[in-house]
Short mmCIF file of the C-alpha atoms (twelve columns), coordinates in Angstrom:
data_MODEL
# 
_entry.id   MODEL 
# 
loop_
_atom_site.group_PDB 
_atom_site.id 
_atom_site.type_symbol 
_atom_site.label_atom_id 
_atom_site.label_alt_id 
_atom_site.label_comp_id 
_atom_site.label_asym_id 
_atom_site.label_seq_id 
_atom_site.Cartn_x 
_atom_site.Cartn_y 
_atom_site.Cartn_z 
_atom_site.pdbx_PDB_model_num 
ATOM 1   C CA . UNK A 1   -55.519 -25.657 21.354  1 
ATOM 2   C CA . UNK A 2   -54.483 -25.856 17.968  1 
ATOM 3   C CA . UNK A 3   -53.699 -22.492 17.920  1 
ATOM 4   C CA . UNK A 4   -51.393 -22.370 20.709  1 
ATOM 5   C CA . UNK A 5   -49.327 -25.129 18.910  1 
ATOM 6   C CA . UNK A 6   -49.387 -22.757 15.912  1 
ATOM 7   C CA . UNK A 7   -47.938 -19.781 18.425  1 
ATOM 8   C CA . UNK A 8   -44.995 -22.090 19.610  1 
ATOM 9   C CA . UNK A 9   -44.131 -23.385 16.699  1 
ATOM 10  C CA . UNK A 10  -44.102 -19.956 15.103  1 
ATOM 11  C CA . UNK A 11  -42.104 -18.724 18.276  1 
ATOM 12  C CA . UNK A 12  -39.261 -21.402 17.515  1 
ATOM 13  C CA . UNK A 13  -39.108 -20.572 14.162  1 
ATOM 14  C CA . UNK A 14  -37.962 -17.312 14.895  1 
ATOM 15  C CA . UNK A 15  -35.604 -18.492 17.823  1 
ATOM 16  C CA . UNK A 16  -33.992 -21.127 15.331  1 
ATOM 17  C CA . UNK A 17  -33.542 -18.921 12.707  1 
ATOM 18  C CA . UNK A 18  -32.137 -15.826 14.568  1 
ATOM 19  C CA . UNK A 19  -28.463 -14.663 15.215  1 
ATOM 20  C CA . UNK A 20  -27.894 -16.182 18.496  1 
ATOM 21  C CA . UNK A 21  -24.842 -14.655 19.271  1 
ATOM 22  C CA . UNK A 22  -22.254 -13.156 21.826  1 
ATOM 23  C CA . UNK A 23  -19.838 -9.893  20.265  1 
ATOM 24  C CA . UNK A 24  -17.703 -7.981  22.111  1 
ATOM 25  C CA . UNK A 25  -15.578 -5.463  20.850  1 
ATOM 26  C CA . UNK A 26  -12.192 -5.063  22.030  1 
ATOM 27  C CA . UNK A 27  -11.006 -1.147  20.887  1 
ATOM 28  C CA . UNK A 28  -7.735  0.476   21.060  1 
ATOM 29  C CA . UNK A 29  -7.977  3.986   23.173  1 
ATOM 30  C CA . UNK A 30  -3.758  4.502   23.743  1 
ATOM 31  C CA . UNK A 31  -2.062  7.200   23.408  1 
ATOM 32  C CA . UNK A 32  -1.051  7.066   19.520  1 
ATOM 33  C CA . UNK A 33  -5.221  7.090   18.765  1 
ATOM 34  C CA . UNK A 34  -6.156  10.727  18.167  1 
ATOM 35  C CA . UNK A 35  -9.806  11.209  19.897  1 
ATOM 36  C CA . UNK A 36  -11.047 12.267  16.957  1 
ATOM 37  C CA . UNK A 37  -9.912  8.676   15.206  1 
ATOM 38  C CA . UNK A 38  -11.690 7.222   18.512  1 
ATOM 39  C CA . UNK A 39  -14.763 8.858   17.413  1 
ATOM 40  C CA . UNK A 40  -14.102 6.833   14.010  1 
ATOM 41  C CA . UNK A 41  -13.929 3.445   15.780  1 
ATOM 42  C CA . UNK A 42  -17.119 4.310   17.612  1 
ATOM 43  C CA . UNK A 43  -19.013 5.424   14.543  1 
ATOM 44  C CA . UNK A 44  -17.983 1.876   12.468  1 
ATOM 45  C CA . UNK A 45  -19.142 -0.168  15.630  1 
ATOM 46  C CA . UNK A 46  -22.651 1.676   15.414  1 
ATOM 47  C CA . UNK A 47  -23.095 1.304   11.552  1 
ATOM 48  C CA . UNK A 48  -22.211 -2.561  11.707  1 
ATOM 49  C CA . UNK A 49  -24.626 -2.637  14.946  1 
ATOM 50  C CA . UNK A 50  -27.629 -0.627  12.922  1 
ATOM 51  C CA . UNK A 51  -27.306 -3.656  10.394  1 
ATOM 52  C CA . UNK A 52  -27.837 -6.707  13.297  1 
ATOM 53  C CA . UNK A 53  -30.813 -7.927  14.663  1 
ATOM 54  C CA . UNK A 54  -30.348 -7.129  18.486  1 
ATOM 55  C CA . UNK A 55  -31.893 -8.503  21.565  1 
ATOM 56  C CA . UNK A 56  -32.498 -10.926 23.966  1 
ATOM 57  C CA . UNK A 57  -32.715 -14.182 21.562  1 
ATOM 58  C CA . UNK A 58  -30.853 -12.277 18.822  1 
ATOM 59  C CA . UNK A 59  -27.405 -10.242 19.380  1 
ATOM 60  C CA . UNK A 60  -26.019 -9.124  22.466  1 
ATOM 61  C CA . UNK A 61  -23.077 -6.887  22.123  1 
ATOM 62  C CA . UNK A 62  -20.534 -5.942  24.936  1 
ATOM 63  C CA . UNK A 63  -17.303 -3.476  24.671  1 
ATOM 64  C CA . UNK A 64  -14.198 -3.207  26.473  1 
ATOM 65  C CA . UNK A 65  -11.697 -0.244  25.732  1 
ATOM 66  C CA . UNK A 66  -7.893  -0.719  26.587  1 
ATOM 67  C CA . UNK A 67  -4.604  1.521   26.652  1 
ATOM 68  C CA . UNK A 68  -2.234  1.013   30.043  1 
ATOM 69  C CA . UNK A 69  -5.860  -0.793  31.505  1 
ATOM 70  C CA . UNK A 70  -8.715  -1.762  30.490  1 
ATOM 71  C CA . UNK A 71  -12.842 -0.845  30.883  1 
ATOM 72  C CA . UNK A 72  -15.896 -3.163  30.123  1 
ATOM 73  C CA . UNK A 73  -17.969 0.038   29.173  1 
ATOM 74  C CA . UNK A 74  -21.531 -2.169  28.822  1 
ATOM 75  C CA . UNK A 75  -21.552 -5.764  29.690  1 
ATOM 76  C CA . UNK A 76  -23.634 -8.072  26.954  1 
ATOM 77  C CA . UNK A 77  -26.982 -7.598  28.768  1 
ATOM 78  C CA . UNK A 78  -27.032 -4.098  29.406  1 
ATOM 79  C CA . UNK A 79  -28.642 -3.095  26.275  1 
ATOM 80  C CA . UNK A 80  -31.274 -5.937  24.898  1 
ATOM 81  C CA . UNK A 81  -33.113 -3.401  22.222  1 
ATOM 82  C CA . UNK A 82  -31.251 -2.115  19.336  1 
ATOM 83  C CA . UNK A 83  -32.139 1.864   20.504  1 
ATOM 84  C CA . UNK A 84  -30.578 1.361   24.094  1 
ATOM 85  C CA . UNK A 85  -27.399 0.162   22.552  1 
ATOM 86  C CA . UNK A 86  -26.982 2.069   19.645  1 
ATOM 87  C CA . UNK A 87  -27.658 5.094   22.320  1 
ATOM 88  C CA . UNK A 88  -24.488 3.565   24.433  1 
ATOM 89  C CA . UNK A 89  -22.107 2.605   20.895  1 
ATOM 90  C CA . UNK A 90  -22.380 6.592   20.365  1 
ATOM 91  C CA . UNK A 91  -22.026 8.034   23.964  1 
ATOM 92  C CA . UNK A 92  -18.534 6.662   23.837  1 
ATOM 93  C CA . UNK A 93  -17.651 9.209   21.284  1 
ATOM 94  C CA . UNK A 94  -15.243 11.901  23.360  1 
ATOM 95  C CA . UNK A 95  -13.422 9.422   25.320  1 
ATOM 96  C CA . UNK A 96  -10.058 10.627  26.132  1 
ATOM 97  C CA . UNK A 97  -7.084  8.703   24.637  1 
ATOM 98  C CA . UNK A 98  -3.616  8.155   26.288  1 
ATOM 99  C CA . UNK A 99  -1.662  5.343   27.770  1 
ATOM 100 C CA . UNK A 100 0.331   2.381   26.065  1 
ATOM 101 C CA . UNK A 101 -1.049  -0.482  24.295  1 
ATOM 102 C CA . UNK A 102 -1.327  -3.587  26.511  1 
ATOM 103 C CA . UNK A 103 -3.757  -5.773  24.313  1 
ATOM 104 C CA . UNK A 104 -2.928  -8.611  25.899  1 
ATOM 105 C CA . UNK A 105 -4.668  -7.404  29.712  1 
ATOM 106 C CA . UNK A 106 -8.129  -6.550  27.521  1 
ATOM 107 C CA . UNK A 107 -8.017  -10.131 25.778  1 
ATOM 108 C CA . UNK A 108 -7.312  -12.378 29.420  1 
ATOM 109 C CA . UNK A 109 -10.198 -10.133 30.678  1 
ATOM 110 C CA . UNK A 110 -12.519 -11.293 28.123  1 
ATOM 111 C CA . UNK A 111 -11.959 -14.673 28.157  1 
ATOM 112 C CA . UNK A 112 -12.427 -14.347 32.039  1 
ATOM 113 C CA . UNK A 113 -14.989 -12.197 32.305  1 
ATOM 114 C CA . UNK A 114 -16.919 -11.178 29.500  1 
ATOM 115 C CA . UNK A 115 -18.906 -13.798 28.662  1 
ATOM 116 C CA . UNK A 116 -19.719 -15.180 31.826  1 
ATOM 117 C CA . UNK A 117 -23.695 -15.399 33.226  1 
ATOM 118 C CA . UNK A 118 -23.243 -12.547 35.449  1 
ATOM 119 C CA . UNK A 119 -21.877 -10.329 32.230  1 
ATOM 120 C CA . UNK A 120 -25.270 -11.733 30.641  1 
ATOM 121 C CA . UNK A 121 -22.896 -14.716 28.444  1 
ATOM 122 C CA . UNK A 122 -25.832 -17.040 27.426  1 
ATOM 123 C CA . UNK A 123 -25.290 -20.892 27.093  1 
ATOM 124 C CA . UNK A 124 -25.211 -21.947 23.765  1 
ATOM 125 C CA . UNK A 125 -24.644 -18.942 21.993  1 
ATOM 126 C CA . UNK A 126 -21.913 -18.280 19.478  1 
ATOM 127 C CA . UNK A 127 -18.987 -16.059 20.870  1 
ATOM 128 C CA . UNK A 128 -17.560 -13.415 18.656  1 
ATOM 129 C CA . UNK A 129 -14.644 -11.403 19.268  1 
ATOM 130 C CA . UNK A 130 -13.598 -8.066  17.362  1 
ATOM 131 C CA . UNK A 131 -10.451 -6.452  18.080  1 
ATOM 132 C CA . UNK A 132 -9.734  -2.360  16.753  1 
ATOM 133 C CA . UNK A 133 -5.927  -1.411  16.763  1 
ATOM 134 C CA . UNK A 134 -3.751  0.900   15.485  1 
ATOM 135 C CA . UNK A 135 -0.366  -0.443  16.825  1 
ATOM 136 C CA . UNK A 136 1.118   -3.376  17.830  1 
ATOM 137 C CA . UNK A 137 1.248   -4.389  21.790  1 
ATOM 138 C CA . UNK A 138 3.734   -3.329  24.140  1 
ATOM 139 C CA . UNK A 139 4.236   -7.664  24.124  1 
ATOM 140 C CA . UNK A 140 3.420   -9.510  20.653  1 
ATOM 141 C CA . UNK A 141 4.024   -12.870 22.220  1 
ATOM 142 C CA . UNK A 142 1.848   -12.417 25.190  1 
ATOM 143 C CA . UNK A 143 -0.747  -10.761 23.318  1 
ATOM 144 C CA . UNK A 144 -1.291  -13.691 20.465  1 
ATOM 145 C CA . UNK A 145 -0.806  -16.376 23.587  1 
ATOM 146 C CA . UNK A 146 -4.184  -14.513 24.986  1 
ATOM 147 C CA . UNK A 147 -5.777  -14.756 21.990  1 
ATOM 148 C CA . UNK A 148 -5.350  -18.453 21.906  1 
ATOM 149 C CA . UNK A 149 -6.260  -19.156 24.542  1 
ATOM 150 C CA . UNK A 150 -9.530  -17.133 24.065  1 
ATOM 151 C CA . UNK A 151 -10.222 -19.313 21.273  1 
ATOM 152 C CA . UNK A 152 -9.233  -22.619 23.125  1 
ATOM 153 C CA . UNK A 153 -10.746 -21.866 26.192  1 
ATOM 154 C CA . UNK A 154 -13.869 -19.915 25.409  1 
ATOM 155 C CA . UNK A 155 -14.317 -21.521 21.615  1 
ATOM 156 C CA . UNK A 156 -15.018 -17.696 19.814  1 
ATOM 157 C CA . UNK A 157 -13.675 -16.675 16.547  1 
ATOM 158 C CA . UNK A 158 -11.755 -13.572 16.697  1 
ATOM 159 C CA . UNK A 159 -11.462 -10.944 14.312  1 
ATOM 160 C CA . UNK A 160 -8.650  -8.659  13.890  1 
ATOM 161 C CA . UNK A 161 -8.696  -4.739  12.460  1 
ATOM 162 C CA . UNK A 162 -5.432  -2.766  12.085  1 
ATOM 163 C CA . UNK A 163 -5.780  0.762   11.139  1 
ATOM 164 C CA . UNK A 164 -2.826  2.804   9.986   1 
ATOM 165 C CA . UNK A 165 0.803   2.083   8.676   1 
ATOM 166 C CA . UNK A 166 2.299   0.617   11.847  1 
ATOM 167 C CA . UNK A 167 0.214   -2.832  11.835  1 
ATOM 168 C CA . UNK A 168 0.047   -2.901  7.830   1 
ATOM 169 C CA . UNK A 169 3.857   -2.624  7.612   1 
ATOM 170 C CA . UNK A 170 4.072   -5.471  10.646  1 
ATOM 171 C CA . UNK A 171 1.189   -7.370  10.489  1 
ATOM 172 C CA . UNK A 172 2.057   -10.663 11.950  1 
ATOM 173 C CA . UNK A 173 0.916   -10.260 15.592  1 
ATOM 174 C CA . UNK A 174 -2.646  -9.412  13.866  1 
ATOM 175 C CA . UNK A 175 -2.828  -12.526 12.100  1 
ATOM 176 C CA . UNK A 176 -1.326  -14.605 15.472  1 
ATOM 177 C CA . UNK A 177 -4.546  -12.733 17.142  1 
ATOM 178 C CA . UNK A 178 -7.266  -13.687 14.290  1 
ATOM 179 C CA . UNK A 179 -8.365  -16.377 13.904  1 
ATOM 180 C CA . UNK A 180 -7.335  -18.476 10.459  1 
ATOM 181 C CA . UNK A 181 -7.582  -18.180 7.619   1 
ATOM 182 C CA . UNK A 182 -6.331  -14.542 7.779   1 
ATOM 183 C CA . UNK A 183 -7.821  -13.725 5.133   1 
ATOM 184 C CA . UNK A 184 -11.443 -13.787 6.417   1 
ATOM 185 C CA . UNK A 185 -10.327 -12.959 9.986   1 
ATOM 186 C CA . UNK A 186 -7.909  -10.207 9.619   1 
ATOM 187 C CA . UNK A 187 -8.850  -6.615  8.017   1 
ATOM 188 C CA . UNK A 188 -6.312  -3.654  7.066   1 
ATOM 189 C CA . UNK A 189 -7.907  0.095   6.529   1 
ATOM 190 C CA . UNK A 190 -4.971  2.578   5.845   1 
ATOM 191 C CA . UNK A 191 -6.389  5.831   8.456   1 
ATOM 192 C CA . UNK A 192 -9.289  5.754   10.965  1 
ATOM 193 C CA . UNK A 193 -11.419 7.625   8.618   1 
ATOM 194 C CA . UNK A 194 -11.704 4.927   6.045   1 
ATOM 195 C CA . UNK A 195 -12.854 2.687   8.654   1 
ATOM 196 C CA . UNK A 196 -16.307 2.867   7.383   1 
ATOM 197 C CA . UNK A 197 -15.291 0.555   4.037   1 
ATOM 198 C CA . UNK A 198 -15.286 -2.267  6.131   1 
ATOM 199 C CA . UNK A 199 -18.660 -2.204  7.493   1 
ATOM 200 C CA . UNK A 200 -20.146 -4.029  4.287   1 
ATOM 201 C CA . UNK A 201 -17.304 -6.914  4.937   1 
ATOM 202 C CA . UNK A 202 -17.891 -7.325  8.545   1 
ATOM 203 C CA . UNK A 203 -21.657 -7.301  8.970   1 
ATOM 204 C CA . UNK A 204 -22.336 -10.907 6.615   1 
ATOM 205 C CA . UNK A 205 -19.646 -12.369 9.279   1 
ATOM 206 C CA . UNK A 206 -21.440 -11.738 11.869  1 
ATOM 207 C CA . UNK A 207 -24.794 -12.346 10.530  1 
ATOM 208 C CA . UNK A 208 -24.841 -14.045 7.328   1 
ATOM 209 C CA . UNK A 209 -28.634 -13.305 6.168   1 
ATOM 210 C CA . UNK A 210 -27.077 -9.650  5.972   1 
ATOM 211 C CA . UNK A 211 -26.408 -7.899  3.146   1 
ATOM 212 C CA . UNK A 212 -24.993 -4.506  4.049   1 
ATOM 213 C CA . UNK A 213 -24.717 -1.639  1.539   1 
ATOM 214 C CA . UNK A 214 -21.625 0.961   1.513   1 
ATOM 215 C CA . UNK A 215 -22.632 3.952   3.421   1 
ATOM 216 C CA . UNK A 216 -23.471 6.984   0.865   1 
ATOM 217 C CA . UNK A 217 -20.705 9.806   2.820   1 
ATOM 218 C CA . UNK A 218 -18.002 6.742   3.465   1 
ATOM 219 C CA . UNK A 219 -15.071 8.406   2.096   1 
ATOM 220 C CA . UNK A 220 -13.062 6.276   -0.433  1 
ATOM 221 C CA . UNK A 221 -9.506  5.168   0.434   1 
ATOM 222 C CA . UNK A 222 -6.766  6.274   -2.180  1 
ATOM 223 C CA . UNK A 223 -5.245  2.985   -4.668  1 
ATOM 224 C CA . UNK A 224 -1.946  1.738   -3.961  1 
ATOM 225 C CA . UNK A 225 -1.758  0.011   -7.320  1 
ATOM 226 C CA . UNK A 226 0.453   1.063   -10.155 1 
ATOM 227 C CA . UNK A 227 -0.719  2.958   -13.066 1 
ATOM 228 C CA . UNK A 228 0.540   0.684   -16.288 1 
ATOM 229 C CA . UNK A 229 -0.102  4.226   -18.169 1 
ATOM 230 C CA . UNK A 230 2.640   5.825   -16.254 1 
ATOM 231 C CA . UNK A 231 5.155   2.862   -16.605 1 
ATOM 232 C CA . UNK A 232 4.511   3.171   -20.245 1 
ATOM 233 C CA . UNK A 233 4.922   6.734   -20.153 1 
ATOM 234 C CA . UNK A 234 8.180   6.318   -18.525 1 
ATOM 235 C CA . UNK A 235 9.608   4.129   -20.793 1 
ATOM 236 C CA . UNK A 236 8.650   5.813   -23.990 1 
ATOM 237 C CA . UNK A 237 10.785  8.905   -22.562 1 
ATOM 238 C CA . UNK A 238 13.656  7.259   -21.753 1 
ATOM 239 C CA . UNK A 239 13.990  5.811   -25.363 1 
ATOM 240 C CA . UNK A 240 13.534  9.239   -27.038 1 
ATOM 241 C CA . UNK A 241 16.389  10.829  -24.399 1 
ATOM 242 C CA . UNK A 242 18.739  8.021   -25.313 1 
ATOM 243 C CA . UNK A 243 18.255  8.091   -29.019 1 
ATOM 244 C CA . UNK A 244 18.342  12.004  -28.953 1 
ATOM 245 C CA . UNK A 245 21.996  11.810  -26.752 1 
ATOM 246 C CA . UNK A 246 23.377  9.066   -29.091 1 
ATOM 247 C CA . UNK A 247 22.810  11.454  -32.371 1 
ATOM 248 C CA . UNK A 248 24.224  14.692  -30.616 1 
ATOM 249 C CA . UNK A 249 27.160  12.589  -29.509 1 
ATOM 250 C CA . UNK A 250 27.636  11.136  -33.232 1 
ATOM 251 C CA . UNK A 251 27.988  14.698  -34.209 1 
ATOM 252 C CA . UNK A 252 30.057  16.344  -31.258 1 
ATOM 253 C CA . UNK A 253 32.849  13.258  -31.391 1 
ATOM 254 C CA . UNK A 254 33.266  10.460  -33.616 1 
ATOM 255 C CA . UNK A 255 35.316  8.563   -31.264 1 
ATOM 256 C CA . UNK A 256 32.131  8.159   -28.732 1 
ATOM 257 C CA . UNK A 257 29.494  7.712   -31.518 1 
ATOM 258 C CA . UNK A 258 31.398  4.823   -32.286 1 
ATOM 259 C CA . UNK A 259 31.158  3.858   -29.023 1 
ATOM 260 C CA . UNK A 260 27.645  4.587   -28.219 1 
ATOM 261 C CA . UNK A 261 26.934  3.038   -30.767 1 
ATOM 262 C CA . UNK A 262 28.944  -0.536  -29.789 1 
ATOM 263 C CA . UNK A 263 27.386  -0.315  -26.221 1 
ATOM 264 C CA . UNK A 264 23.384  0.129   -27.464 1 
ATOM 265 C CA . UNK A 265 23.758  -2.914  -29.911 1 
ATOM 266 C CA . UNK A 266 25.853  -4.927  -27.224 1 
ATOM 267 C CA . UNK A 267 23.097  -3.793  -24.643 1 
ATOM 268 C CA . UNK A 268 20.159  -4.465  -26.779 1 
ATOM 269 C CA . UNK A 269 21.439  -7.573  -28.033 1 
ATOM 270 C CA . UNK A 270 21.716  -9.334  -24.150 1 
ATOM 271 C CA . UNK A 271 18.306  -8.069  -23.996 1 
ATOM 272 C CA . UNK A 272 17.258  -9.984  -26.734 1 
ATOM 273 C CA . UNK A 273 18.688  -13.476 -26.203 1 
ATOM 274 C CA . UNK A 274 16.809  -13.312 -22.760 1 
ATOM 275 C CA . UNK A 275 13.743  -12.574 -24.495 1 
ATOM 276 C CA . UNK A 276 14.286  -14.949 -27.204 1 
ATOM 277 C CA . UNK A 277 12.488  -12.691 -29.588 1 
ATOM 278 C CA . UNK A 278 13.452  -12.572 -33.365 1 
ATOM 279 C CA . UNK A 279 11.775  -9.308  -34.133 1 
ATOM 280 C CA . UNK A 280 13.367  -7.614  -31.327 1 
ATOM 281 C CA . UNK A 281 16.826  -9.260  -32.978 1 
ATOM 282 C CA . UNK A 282 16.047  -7.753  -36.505 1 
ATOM 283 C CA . UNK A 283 15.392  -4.579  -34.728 1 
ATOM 284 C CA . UNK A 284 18.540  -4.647  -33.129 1 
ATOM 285 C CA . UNK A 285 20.541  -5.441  -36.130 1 
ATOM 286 C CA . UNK A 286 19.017  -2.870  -37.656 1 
ATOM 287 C CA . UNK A 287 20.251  -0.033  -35.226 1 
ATOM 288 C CA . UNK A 288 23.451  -1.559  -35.264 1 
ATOM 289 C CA . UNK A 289 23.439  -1.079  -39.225 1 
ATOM 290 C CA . UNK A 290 22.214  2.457   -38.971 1 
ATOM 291 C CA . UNK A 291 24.705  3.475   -35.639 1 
ATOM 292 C CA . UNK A 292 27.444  2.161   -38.102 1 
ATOM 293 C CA . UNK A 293 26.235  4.293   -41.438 1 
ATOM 294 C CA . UNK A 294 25.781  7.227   -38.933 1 
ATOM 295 C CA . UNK A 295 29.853  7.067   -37.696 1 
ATOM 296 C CA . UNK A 296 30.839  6.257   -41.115 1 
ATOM 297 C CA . UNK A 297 29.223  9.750   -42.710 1 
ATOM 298 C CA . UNK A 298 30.545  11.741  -39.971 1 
ATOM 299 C CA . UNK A 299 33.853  10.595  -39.879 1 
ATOM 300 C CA . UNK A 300 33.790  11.303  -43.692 1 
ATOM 301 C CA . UNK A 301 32.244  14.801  -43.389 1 
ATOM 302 C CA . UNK A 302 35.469  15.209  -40.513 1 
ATOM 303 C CA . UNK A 303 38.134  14.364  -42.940 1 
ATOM 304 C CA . UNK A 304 36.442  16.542  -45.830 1 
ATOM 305 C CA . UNK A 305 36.551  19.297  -43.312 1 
ATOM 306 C CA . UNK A 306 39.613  18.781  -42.630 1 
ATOM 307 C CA . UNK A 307 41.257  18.544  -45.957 1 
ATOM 308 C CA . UNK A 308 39.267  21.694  -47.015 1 
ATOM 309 C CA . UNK A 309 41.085  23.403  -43.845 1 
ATOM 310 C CA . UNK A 310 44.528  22.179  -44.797 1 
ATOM 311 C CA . UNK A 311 44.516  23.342  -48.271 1 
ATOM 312 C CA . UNK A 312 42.821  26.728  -47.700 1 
ATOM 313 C CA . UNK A 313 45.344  27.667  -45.151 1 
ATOM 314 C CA . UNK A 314 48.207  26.145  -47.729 1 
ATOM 315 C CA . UNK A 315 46.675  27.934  -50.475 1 
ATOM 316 C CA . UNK A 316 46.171  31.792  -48.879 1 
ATOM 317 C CA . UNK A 317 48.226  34.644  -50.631 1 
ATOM 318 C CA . UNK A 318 49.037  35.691  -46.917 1 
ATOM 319 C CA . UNK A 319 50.098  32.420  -45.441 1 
ATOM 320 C CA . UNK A 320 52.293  31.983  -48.569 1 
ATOM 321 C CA . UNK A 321 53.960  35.669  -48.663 1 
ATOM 322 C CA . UNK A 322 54.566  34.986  -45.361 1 
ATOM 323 C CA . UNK A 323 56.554  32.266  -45.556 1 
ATOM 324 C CA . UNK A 324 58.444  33.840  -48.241 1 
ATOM 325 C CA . UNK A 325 59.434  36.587  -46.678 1 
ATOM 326 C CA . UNK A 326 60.590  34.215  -43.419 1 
ATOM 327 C CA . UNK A 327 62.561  31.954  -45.948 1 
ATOM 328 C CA . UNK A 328 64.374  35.355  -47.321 1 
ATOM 329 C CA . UNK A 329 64.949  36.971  -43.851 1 
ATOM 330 C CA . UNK A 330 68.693  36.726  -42.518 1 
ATOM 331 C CA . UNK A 331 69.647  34.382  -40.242 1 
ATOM 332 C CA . UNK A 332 70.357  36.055  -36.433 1 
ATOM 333 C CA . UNK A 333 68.022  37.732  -33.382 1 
ATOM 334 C CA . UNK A 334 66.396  39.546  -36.312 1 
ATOM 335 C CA . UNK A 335 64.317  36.306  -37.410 1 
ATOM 336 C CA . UNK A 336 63.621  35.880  -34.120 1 
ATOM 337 C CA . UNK A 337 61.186  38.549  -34.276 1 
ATOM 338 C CA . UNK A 338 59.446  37.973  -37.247 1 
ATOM 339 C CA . UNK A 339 55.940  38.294  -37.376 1 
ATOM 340 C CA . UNK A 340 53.073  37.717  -39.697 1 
ATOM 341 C CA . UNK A 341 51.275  40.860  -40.209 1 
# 
């Protein structure tokens, strides 16, 4: 006797602290999925399912495809042993995509259908909703008005995964179809075949006492975030280009030295009453001293030139015999065609 009460007590232990839960997974087959990116979908549903505890007092797991219709593939009681329906996640792979993207048909048929007895719903357990997409709906308002509703009127918690630019660009009928806060509810994965990062965030959501690991082959997805090494890079070029143009230009023209010159310590020194820095100030000054000096010697190395020309050409033997001879010739057509030999 005593060890019966041992037995059922042992056997509610193991009721009370299992997952008893409902998921269904809603996944997109239309036309703008590749097959082979359907294959994706179907391989991150079996590596979060390989993770649950499965059965008849456990998980239950249902899945509906949709394009232009929609398909209940295996209703929540089909499969009650985690073989059977991992078996069923992977015969999927190979289904044929086409059609549009009416996510709003699949949702109203879950809420009516999916979770009912006769689709083997059980009373009392938690409802869970996963929807795969890589587009938005042919109808954004009707498709977040079904997901309401399959929150209001069935009470699950529905997650939302976009794959690929479309839905990360215009993600706001996503988070209308998740559950809040979007944050928890709502996942982003830039190409099908990065899918697999997400299994390690999905599987504690659906069971808590999980603690998935990243699967060893799961391909990385490339960072968006900026380098600072490359802005800094950047920068540090464009400072030697300038000051490298300004002292070519001091030397070609001493008109737009000058002027260079003007601009870069105007130019610097707005940038340095909105920074409010002193240093940068003396730094500026200092440029401005040296842009000044720089004009200064070149204008005086022009007018030494210069002079040097004038009196060399004043002073040459032939210049000045020249001249003579063109003061001595006779007035008349004869000057006119005097030339300097």
């Amino acid at each position: 006797m005593e060890t019966d009460w041992i037995l059922i007590y042992f056997v509610n232990l193991v009721c009370v602290s299992a997952v008893f839960k409902d998921v269904v997974y809603i996944m997109d087959k239309s036309g703008s999925v590749k097959e082979t990116d359907f294959d994706e979908s179907v391989d991150f549903v079996y590596n979060v399912t390989e993770y649950l505890a499965i059965g008849s007092s456990d998980m239950q797991v249902s899945i509906v495809v949709f394009s232009s219709s929609y398909t209940e593939e295996f209703d929540l009681n089909d499969h009650t042993t985690k073989s059977d329906l991992l078996n069923a996640i992977k015969n999927l792979r190979g289904t044929s995509t086409t059609g549009r993207t009416y996510t709003y048909d699949a949702i109203d048929y879950v809420r009516e259908y999916s979770f009912t007895s006769a689709k083997g719903g059980r009373t009392g357990a938690n409802r869970t909703v996963v929807i795969l997409t890589d587009g938005l709906s042919n109808n954004g308002t009707r498709t977040i008005t079904a997901a309401e509703n399959l929150r209001t009127e069935v009470g699950a918690e529905v997650f939302a995964i976009g794959i690929g630019s479309t839905v990360s660009k215009s993600n706001e009928e996503l988070k209308g179809i998740a559950n809040d806060p979007d944050s928890y509810y709502v996942h982003y994965i830039d190409t099908f075949v990065y899918l697999c990062n997400l299994v390690p965030a999905l599987v504690p959501k659906l069971d808590s006492t999980v603690t998935p690991t990243l699967l060893a082959d799961c391909p990385t997805p490339p960072t968006t975030t900026p380098d600072p090494s490359i802005t800094t890079t950047v920068q540090t070029t464009v400072t030697s280009t300038t000051s490298t143009t300004t002292s070519t230009t001091a030397i070609a023209d001493t008109t737009s030295t000058t002027t260079i010159a003007d601009t870069s310590g105007n130019s610097a020194a707005s940038s340095s009453s909105g920074s409010g820095s002193s240093s940068n100030t003396a730094a500026i000054a200092a440029g401005a001293v040296l842009g000044t000096l720089a004009a200064a010697a070149t204008v005086f190395a022009t007018a030494s030139l210069l002079r040097r020309w004038h009196l060399s050409v004043k002073e040459d033997p032939v210049v000045l015999a020249a001249v003579g001879q063109y003061q001595q010739a006779p007035i008349g057509p004869s000057k006119s065609k005097f030339n300097i030999a």
